[in-house]
N, C-alpha and C positions, 0 to 999 in steps of 0.2 A: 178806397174810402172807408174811413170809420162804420162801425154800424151804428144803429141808430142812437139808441142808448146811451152812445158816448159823443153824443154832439151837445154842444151848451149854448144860447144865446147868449151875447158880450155880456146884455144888461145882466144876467142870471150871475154871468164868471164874475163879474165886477164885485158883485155883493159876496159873491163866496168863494174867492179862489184861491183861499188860504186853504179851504177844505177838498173843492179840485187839486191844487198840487198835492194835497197828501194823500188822495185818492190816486192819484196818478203812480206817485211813490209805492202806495202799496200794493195796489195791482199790477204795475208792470204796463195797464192801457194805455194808449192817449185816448186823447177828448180833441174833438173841434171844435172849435168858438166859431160862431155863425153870427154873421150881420144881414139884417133883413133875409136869412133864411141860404145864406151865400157862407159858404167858408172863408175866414180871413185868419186864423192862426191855427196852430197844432200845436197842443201841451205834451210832451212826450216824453218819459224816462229817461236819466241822462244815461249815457254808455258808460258800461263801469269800470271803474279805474282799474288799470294793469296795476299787480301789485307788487311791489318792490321785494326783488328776491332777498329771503331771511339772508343773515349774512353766517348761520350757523350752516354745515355741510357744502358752505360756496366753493371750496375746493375738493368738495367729491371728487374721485377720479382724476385727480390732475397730479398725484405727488405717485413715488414709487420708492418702493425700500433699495436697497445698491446695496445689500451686506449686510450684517450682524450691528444691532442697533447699538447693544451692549455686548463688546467680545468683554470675557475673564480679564480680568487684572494680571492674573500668572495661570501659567500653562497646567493642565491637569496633574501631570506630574511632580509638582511644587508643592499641590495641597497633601498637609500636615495629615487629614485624618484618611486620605486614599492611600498611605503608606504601611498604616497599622492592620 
């Protein structure tokens, strides 16, 4: 059960529960609503969203090189200035 301090009478939540949910929002608490001294709801933080993995790095680890990305155009011995 809540502790004390975050329990509200309906009539209290009715007039101000714009200010409850954003209480609630920024502490992370809930609150009870109490009827005649009885609990009949719970204002609670929502669970927070899984966040959609970025789509930059989404293939970390999944590619491999197989070879020279860029081989030479011609063979070492071809070029002009390793002759001189």
């Amino acid at each position: 059960m809540a502790a004390p301090d975050d329990t509200i009478p309906i009539s209290k939540f009715k007039a101000t529960c714009l200010g409850v949910l954003e209480r609630v929002r920024r502490t992370g608490k809930r609150v009870v609503v109490t009827r005649f001294g009885e609990p009949i709801a719970e204002v609670v933080p929502p669970t927070p969203a899984a966040r959609e993995p970025d789509w930059l790095g989404s293939m970390r680890g999944r590619g491999s090189i197989r070879g020279d990305l860029v081989p030479p155009v011609v063979e070492a011995d071809e070029w002009e200035i390793l002759r001189s």
